[in-house]
N, C-alpha and C positions, 0 to 999 in steps of 0.2 A: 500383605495385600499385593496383589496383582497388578500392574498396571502396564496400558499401552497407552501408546503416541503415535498417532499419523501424522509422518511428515520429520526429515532430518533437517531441515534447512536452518537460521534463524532462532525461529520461535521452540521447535522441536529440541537442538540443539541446548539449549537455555535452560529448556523444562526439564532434560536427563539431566542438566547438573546440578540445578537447586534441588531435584527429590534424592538425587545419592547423597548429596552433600546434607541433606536433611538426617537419613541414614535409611534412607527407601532405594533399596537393588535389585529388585524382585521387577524390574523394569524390561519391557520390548521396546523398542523403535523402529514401525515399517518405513522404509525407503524403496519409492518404487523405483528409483535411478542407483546408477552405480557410486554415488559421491555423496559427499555431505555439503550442503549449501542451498538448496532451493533454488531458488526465485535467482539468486547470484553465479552462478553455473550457467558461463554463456558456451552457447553453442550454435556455430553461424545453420542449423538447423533448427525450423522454427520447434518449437516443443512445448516444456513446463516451463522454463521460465521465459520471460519477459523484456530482459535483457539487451541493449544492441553492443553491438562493439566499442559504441566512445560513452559507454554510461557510465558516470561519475555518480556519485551521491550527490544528495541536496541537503542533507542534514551533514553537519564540521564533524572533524574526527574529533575535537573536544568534547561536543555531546553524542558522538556516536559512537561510546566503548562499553562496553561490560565493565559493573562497578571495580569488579576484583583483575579486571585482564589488560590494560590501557593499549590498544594502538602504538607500532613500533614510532620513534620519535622522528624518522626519517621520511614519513607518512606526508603526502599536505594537507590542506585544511581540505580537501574534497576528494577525499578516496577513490581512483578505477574501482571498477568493482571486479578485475584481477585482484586489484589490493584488499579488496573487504572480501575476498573466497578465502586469498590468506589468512585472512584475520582469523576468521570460522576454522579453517583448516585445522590452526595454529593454537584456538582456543579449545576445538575438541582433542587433539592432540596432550596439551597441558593436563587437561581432566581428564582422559584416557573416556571419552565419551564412546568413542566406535564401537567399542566394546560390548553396549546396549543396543546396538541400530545391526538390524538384518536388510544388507541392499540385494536391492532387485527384486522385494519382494513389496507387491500392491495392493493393497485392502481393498478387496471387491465390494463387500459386502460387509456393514455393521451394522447388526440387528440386538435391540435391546431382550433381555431375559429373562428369567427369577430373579427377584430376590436384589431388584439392580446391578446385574451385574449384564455383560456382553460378550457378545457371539463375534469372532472377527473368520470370515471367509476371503482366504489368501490367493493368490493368485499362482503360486506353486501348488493349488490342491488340498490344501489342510486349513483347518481349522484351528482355534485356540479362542479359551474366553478368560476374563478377566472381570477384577470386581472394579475399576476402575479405566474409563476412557478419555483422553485428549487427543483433544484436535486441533492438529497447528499444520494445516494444510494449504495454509495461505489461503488469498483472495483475490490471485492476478493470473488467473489460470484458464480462464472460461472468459474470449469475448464477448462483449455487447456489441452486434452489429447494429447498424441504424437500420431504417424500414426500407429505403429507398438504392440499399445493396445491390439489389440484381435487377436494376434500373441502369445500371452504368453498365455502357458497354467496353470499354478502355480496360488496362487493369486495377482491381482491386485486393489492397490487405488490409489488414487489422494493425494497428500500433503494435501488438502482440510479436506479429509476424518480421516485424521489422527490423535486422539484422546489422545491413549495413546500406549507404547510395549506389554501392553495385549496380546496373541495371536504370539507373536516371539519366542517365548522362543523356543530354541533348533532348530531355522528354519534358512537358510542362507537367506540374505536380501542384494537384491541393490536397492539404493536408486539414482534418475536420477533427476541430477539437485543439484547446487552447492550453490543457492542462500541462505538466511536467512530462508527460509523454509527445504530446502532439509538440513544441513548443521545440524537443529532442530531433521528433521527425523533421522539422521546418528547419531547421538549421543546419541538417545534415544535407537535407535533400539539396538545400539552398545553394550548396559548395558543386554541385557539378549540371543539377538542373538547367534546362534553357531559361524556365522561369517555374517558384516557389509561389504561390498560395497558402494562404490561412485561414481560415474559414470558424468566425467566431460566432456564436447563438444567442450567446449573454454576454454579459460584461466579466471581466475576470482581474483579479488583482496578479499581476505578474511582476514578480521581483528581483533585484539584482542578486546575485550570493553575495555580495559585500557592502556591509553600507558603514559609510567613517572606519574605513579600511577592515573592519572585521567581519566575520564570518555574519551573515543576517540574521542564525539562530542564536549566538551567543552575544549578538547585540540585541536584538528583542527578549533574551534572558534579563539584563540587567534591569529590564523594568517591568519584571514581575510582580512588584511590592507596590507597586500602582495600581488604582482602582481601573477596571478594564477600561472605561469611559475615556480615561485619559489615555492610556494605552492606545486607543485606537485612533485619537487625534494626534499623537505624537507621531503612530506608525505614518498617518497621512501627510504628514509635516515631512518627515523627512524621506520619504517616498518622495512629494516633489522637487525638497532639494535635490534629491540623485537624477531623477530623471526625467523633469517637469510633469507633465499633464499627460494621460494617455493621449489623446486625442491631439497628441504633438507625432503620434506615431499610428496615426489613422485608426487607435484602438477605440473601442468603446468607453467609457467612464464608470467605471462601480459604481452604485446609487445604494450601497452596503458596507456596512463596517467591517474590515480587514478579518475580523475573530469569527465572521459569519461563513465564511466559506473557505475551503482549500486552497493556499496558494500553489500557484506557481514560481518554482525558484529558477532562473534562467538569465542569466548577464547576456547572452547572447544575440539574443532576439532581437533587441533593441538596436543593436548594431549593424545587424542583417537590414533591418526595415529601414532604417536609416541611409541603409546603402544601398536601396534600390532591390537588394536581392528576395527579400521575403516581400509580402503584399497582403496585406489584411482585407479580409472578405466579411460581411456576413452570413447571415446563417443561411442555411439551403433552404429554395422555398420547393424547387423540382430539377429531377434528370430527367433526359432524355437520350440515350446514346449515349455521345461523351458530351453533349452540352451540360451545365451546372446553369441553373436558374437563381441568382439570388434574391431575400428579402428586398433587395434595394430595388430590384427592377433590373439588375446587371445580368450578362453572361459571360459565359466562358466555356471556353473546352480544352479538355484536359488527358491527357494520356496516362496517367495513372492517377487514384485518386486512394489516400491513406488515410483510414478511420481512423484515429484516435477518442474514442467513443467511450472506453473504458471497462469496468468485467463486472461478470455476471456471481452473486453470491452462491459455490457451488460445493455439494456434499455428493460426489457420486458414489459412493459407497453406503452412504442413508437410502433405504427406500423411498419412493416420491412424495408419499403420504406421512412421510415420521416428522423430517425439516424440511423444508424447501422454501428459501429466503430470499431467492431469485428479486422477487420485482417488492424485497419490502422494503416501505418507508420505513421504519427503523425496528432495529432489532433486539427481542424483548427480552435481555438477558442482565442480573444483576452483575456488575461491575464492569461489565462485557466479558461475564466468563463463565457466569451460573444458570444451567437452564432451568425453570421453575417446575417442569414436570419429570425432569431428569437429572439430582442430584448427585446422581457418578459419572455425569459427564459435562468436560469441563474446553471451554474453544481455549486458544492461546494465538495473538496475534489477529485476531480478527474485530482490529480497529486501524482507522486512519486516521492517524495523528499530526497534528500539526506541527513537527517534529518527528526524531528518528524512532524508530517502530520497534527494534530489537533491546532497546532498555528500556521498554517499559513490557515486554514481554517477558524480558529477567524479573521485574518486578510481580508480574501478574503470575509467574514459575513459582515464585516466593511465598506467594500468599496461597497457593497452592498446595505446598509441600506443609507448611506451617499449617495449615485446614486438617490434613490427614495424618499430619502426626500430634495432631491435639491443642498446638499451641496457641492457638486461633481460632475463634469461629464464628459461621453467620451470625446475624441478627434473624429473632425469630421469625422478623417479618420480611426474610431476604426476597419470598417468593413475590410478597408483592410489592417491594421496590424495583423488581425486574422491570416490571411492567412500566412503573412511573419513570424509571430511571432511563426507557427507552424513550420515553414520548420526550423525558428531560432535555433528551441530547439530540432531537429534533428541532426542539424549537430554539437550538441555540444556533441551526446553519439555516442556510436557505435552501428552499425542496428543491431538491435533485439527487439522481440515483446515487450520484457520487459520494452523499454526503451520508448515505444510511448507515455507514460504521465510521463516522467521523467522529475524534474527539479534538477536546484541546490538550495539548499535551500537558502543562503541570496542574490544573485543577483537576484531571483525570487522574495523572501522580500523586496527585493531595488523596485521593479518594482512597487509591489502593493502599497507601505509605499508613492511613488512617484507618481500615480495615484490618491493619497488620497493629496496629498501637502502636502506630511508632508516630512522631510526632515530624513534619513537613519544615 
């Protein structure tokens, strides 16, 4: 069998080595960059990936290795993400992955064919089809601007675009949007800014990386085996021990349980707000010029203002009419990886996990490989748990764009580890 993969980064990555290691080689990988990494391939030009210069991970190098590959021991608990290009580097490397991945070249164009199989229109001019297609193209490529963009007259970027403080010095700065990106903008801006803003819409549970000195994911692992219920009183417990009330740091108060929405993972913030440097806002009610209008009835004016607003679900190589998942409330795929009307094609990496994203991509690689070389396979009625299994994982966050490919991460890992018959 035939098979390609958009996308060398991560999830791409993963996927060539669980199908050789299956003993599937009859493999392509388009890369439309010259490297292997994705999303982690920083470059102080804004571009594919997303990256700025001090971005660290949020998920520990304890829970963020490839089962067979461990992170070198001299690593810390929060990776540069120079360190984690290594890592990928180093893992394709090991498994002689490159081998399978053609850089520089861009899938224009993926049109379904006979017989399920696919049409891939390349960017060097040629063609090739295949009887099997993956897409691990990421989901942090395409901003969302907000509506009120070309209302400011001051400058504006995207969280996307956003590199390094370069360029702040001596300028006031609000920064919209609370998540692990915006929370990244606030605190960098914060270090050379006349004055930082934050500018928050909802409430948002924001965390330390370390809570009773360990890393916050592999201390919320340890209490897995507890019913979520308590889970989420425990989580609130010692959230105040660390760093009492929001609303000790002019934040909102979650009126939600911790499992319902995406954290943000950031020690930093707290410090900044505490010290005068960042300044929490509410949400925008209007611009005009460079004034900022807030809910509260407050203004401000600001010389640059940074969206962190978050991205758009995007297949530009799909025709308009085949997927286009742009503005859905959730996405109707079984496992998050089976499309119900399109059987030979399979996403990789297109969830948001509450937890690190590329080991549970190895996992979703897996069950992958074990599908098409036999030792595995759907349930009869896989087409219509797609559909259930999307409304499922809506009603377990709270609506918002952010949350349309959101999972949790080990009931999500129950699911797949279970789907493979392997027992969690």
């Amino acid at each position: 069998m035939h098979i390609a993969i958009i996308g060398a980064g991560c999830s791409g990555l993963t996927a060539i080595k669980q199908l050789v290691q299956a003993g599937l080689h009859d493999i392509v990988c388009y890369e439309q960059s010259d490297r292997i990494g994705g999303n982690w391939v920083y470059s102080a030009t804004p571009g594919y990936s997303s990256i700025s210069k001090t971005t660290h991970t949020i998920s520990s190098k304890s829970l963020s290795q490839f089962s067979d590959f461990p992170m070198p021991d001299d690593y810390p608990d929060y990776p540069s993400h120079q360190q984690i290009l290594a890592y990928f580097q180093a893992y394709a490397r090991h498994f002689q992955l490159e081998k399978y991945v053609r850089f520089n070249v861009a899938v224009l164009r993926a049109e379904k064919i006979a017989n399920e199989r696919w049409r891939l229109t390349l960017s060097d001019n040629s063609q090739a089809e295949f009887d099997y297609l993956i897409v691990a193209n990421g989901h942090l490529s395409v901003p969302r601007h907000p509506d009120w963009k070309d209302r400011f007259s001051g400058q504006y970027l995207h969280a996307h675009a956003f590199k390094t403080n370069q360029g702040l010095e001596n300028k006031s700065v609000l920064v919209v949007g609370a998540g692990n990106s915006g929370c990244d903008c606030a605190v960098e801006a914060s270090r050379v800014a006349v004055r930082a803003d934050l500018s928050l819409r909802t409430p948002q549970y924001i965390v330390p990386k370390l809570i009773m000195g360990k890393p916050t994911d592999t201390f919320a692992a340890t209490m897995q085996w507890l019913p979520q219920r308590i889970r989420n009183r425990l989580q609130k417990i010692s959230l105040r021990i660390q760093i009492g009330r929001y609303r000790d740091y002019r934040l909102p108060e979650p009126d939600f349980s911790p499992a319902q929405a995406h954290p943000t993972i950031n020690s930093e913030i707290f410090d900044k707000i505490r010290h005068g440097k960042i300044h929490p806002r509410t949400g925008i009610q209007d611009i005009s010029g460079q004034t900022v209008v807030f809910t509260d009835g407050s203004s401000a004016s600001y010389d640059v203002i940074i969206a962190a607003t978050g991205y758009k679900i995007s297949f530009p190589f799909f025709p308009a009419d085949f997927i286009d998942w742009q503005d859905a409330v959730h996405v109707p795929l079984y496992l998050r990886i089976f499309h119900s009307d399109h059987p030979s094609l399979f996403f990789i990496g297109l969830i948001q996990p509450q937890g690190c994203i590329w080991t549970l991509t190895e996992v979703q690689s897996r069950l992958i490989a074990q599908l098409l070389t036999g030792k595995t396979r759907l349930p009869a009625d896989w087409r219509e748990q797609a559909i259930a299994e999307g409304a499922y994982w809506t009603r377990q966050f709270i609506a918002r764009p952010r949350h349309s490919l959101e999972v949790q991460y080990y009931p999500y890992l129950q699911q797949l580890l279970k789907a493979m018959q392997l027992k969690f």
